[in-house]
PQR file of N, CA, C, O and H, with PARSE charges and radii, in Angstrom:
ATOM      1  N   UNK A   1      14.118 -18.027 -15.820 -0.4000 1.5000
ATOM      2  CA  UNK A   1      13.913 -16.972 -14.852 -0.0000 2.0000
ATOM      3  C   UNK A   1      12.557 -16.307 -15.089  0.5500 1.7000
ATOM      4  O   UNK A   1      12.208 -16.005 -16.231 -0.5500 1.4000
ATOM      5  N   UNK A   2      11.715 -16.056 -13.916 -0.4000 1.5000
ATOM      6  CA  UNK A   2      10.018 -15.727 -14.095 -0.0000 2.0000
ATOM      7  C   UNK A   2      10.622 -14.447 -14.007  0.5500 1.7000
ATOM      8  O   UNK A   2      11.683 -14.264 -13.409 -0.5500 1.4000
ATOM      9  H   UNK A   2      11.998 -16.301 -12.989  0.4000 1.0000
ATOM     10  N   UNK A   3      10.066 -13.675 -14.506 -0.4000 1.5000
ATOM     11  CA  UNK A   3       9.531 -12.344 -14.361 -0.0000 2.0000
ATOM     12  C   UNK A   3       8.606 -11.994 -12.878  0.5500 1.7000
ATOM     13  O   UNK A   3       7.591 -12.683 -12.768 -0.5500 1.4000
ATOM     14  H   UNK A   3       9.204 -13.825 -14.991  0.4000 1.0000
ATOM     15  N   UNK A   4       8.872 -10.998 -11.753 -0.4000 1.5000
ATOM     16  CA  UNK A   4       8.109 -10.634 -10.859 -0.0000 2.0000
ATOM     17  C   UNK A   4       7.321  -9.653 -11.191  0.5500 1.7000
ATOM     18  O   UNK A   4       7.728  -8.939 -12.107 -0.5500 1.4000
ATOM     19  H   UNK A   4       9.696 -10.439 -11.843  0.4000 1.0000
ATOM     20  N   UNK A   5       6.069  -9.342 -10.610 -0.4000 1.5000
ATOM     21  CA  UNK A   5       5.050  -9.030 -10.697 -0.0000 2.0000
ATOM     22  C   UNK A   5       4.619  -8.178  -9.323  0.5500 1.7000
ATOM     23  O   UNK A   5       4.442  -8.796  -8.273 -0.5500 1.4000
ATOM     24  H   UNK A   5       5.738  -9.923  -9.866  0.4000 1.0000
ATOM     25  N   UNK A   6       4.466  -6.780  -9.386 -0.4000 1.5000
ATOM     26  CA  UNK A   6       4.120  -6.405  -8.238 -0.0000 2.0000
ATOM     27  C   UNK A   6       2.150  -6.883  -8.022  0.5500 1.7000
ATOM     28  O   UNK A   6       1.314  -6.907  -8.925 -0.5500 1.4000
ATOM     29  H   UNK A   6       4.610  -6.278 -10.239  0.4000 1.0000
ATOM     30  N   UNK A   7       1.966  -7.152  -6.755 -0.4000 1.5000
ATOM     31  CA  UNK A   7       0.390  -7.104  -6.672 -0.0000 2.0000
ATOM     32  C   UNK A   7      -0.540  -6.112  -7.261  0.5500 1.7000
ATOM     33  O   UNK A   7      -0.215  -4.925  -7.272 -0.5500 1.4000
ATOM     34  H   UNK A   7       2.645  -7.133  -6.022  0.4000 1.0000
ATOM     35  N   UNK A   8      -1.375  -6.403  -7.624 -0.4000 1.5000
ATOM     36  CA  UNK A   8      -2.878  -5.415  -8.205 -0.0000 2.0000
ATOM     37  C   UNK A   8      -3.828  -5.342  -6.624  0.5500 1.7000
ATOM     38  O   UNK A   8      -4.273  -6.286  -5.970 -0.5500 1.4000
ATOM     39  H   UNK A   8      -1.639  -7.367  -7.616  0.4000 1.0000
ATOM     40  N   UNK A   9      -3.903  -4.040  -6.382 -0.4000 1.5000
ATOM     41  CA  UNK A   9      -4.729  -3.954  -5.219 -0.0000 2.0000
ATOM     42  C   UNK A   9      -6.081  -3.463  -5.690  0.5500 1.7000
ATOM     43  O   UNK A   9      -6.051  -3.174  -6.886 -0.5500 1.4000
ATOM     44  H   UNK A   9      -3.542  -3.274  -6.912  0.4000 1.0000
ATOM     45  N   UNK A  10      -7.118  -3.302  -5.180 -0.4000 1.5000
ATOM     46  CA  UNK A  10      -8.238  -3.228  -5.644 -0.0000 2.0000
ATOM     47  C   UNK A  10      -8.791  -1.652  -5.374  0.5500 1.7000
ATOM     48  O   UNK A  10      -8.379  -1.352  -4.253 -0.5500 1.4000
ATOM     49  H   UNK A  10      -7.142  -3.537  -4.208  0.4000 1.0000
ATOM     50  N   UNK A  11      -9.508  -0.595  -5.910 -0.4000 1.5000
ATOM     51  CA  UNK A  11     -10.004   0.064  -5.622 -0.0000 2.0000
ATOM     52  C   UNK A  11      -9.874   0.642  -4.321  0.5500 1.7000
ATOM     53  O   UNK A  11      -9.287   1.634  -3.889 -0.5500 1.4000
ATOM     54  H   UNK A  11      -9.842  -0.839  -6.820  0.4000 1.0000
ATOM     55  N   UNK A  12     -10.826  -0.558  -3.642 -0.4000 1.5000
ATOM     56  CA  UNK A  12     -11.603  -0.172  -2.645 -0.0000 2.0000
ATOM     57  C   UNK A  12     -10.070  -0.266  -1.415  0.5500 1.7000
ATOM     58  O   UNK A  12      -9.981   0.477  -0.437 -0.5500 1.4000
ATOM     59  H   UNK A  12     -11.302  -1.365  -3.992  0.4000 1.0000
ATOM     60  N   UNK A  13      -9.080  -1.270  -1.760 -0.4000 1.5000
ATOM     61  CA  UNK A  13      -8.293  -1.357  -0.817 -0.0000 2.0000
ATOM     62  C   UNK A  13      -7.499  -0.237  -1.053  0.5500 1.7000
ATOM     63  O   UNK A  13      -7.028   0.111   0.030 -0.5500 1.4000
ATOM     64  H   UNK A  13      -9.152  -1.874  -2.554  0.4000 1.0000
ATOM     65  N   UNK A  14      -7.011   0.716  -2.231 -0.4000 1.5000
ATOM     66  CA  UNK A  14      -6.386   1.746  -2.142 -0.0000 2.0000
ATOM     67  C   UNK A  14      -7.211   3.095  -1.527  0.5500 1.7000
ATOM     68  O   UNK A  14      -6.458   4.033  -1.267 -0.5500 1.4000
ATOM     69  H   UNK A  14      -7.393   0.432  -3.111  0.4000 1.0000
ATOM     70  N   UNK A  15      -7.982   3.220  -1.382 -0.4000 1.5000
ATOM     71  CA  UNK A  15      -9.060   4.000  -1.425 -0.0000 2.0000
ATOM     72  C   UNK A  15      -8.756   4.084   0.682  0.5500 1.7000
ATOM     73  O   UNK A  15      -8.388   5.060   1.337 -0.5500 1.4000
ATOM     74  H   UNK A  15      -8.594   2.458  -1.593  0.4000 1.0000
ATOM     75  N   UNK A  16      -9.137   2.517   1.229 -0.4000 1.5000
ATOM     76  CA  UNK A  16      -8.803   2.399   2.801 -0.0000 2.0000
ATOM     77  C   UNK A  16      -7.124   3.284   2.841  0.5500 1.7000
ATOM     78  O   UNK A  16      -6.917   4.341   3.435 -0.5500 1.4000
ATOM     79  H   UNK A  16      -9.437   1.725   0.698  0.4000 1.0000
ATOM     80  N   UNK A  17      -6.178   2.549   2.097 -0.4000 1.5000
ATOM     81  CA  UNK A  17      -4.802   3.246   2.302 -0.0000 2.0000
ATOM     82  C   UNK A  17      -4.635   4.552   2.548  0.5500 1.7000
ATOM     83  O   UNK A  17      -3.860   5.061   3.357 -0.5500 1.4000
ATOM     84  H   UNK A  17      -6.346   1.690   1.614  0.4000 1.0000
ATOM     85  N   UNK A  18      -5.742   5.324   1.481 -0.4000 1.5000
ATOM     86  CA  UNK A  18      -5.226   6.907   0.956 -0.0000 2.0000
ATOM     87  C   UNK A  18      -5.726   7.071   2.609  0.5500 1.7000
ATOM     88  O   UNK A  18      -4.831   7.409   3.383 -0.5500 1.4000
ATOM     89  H   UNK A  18      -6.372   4.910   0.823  0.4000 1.0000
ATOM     90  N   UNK A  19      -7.001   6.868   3.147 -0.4000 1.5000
ATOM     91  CA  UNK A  19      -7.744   7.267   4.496 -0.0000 2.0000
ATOM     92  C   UNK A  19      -6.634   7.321   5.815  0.5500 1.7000
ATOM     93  O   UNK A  19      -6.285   8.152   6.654 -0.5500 1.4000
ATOM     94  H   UNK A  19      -7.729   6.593   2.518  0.4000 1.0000
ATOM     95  N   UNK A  20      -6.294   5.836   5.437 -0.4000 1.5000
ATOM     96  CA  UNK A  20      -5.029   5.716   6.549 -0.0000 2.0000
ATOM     97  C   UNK A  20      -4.171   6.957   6.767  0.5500 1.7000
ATOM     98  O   UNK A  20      -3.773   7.365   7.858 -0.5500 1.4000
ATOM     99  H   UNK A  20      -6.577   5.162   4.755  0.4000 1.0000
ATOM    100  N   UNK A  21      -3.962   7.457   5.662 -0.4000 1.5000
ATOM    101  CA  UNK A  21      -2.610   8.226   5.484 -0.0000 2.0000
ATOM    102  C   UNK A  21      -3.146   9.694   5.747  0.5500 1.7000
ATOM    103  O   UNK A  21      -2.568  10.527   6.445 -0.5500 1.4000
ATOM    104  H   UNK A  21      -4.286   7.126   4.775  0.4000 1.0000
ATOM    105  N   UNK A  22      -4.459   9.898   5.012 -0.4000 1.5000
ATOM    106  CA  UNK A  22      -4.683  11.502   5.121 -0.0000 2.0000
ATOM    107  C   UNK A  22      -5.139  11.572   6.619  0.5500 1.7000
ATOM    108  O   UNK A  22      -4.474  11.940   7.587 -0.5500 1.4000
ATOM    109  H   UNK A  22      -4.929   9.222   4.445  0.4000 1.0000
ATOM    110  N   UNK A  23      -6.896  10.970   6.561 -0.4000 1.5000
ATOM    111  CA  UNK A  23      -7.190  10.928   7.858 -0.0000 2.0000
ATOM    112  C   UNK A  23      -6.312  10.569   9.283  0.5500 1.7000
ATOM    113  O   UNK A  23      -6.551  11.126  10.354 -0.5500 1.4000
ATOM    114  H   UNK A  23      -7.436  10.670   5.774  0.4000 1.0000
ATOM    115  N   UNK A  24      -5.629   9.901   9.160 -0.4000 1.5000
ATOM    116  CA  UNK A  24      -5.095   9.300  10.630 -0.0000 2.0000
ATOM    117  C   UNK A  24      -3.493   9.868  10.716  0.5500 1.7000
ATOM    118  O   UNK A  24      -2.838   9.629  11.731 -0.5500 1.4000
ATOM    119  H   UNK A  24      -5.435   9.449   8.290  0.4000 1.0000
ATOM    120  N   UNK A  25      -3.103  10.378   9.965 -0.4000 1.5000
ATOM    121  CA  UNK A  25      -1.595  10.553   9.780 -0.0000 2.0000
ATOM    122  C   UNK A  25      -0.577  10.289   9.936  0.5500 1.7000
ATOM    123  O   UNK A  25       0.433  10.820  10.398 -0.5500 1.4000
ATOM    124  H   UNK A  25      -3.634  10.572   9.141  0.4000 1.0000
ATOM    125  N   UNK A  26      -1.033   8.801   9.243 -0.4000 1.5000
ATOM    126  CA  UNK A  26      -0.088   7.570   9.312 -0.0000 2.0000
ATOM    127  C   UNK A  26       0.814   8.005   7.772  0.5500 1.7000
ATOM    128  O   UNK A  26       0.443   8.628   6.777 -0.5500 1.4000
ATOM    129  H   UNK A  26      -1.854   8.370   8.868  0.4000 1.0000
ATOM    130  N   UNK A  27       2.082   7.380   8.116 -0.4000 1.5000
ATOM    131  CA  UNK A  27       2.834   7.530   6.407 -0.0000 2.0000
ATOM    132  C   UNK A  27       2.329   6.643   6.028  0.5500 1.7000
ATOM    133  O   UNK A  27       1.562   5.931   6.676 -0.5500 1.4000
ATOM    134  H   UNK A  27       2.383   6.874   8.924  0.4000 1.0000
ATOM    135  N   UNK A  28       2.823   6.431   4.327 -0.4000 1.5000
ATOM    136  CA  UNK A  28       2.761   5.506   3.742 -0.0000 2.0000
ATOM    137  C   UNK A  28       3.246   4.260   4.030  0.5500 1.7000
ATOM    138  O   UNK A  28       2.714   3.160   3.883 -0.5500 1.4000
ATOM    139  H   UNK A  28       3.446   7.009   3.801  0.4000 1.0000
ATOM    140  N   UNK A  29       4.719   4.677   4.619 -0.4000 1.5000
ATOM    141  CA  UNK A  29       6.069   3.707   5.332 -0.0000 2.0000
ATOM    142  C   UNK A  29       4.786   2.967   6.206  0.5500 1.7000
ATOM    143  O   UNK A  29       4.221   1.955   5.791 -0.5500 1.4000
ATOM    144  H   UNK A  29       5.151   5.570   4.739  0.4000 1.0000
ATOM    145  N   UNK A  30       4.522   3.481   7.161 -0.4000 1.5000
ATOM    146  CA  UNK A  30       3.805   2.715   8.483 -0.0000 2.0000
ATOM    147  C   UNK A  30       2.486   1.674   7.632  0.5500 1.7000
ATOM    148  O   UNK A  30       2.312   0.456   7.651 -0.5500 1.4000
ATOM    149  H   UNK A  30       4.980   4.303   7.498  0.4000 1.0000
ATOM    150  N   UNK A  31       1.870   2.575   7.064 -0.4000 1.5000
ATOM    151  CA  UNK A  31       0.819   1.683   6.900 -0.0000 2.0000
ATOM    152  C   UNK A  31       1.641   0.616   6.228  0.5500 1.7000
ATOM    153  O   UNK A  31       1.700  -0.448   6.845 -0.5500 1.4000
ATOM    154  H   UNK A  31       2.011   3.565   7.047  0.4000 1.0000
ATOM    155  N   UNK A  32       2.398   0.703   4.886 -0.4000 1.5000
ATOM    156  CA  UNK A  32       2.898  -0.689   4.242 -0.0000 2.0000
ATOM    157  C   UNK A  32       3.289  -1.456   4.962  0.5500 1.7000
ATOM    158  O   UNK A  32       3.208  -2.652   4.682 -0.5500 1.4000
ATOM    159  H   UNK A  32       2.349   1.567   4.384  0.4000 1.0000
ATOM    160  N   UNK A  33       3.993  -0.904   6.444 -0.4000 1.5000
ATOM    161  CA  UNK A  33       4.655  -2.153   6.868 -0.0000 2.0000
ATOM    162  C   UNK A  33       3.489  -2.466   7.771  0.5500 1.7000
ATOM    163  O   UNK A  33       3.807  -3.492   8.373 -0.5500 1.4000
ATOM    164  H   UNK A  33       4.059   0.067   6.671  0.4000 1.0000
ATOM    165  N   UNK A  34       2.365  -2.099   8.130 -0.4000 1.5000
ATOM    166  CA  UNK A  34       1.592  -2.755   9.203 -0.0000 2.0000
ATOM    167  C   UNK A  34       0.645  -3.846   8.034  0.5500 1.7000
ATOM    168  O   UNK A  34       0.293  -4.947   8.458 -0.5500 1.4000
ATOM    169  H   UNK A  34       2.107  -1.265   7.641  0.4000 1.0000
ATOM    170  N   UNK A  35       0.337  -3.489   6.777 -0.4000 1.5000
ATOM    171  CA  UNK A  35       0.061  -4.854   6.063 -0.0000 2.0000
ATOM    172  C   UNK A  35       1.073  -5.778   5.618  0.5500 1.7000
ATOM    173  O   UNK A  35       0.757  -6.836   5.075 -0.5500 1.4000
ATOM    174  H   UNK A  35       0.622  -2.595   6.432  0.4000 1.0000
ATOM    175  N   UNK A  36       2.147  -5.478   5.795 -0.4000 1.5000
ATOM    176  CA  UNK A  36       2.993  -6.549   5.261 -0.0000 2.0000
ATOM    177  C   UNK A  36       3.579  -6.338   4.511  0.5500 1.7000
ATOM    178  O   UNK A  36       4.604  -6.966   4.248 -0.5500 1.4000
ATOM    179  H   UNK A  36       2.404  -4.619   6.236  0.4000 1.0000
ATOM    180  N   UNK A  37       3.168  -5.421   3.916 -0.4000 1.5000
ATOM    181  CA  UNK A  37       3.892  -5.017   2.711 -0.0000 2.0000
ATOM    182  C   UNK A  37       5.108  -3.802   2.226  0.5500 1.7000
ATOM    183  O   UNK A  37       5.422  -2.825   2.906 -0.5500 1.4000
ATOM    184  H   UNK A  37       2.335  -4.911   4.130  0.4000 1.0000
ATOM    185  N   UNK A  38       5.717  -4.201   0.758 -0.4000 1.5000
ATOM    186  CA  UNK A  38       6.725  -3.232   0.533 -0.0000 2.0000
ATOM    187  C   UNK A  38       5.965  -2.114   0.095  0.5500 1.7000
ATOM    188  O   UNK A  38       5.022  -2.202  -0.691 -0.5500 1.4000
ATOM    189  H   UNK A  38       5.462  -4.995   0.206  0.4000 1.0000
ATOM    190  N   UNK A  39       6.438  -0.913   0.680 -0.4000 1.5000
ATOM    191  CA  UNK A  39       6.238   0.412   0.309 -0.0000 2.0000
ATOM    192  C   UNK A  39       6.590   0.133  -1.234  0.5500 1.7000
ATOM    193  O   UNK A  39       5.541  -0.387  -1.614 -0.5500 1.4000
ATOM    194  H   UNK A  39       7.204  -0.841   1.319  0.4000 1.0000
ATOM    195  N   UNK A  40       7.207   0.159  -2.037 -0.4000 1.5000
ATOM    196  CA  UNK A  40       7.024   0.629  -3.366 -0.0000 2.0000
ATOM    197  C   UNK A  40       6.031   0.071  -3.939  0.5500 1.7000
ATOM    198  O   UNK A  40       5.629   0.813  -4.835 -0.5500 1.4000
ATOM    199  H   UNK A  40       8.059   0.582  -1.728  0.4000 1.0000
ATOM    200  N   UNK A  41       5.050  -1.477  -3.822 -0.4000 1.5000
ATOM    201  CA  UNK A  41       4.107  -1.725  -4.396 -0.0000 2.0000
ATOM    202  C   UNK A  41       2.733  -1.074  -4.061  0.5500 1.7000
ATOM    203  O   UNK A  41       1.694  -1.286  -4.688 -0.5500 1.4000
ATOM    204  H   UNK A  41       5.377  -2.081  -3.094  0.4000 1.0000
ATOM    205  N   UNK A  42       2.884  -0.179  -2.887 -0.4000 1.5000
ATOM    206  CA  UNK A  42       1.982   0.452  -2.033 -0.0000 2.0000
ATOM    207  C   UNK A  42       1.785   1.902  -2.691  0.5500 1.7000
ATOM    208  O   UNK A  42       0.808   2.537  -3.086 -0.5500 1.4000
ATOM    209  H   UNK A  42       3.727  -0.007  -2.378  0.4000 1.0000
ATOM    210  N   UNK A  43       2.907   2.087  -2.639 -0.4000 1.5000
ATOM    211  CA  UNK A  43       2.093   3.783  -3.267 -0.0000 2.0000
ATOM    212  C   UNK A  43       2.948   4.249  -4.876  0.5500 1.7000
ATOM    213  O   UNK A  43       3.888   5.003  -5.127 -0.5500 1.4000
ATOM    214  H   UNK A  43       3.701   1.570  -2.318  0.4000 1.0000
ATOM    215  N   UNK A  44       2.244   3.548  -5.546 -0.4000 1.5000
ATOM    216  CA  UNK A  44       2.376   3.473  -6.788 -0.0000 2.0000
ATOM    217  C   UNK A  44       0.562   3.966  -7.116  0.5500 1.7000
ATOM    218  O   UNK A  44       0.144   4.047  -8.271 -0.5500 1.4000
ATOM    219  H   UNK A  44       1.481   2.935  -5.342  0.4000 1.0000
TER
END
């Protein structure tokens, strides 16, 4: 059995997220799911 691994996002891509969320006043929820992704690897 592997061990899972949440993704490593980069700087610059958390940095776009925080913008999403403050500037535009998108949640966290929305933006994760408009990349694809699970909210808990997102705003960690």
């Amino acid at each position: 059995m592997s061990k899972r691994t949440r993704p490593t996002y980069s700087p610059e891509f958390r940095l776009e997220l925080t913008k999403e969320v403050i500037v535009n006043g998108r949640s966290v929820h929305e933006v994760a799911e408009s990349l694809g992704s699970d909210i808990s690897s997102v705003d960690k």
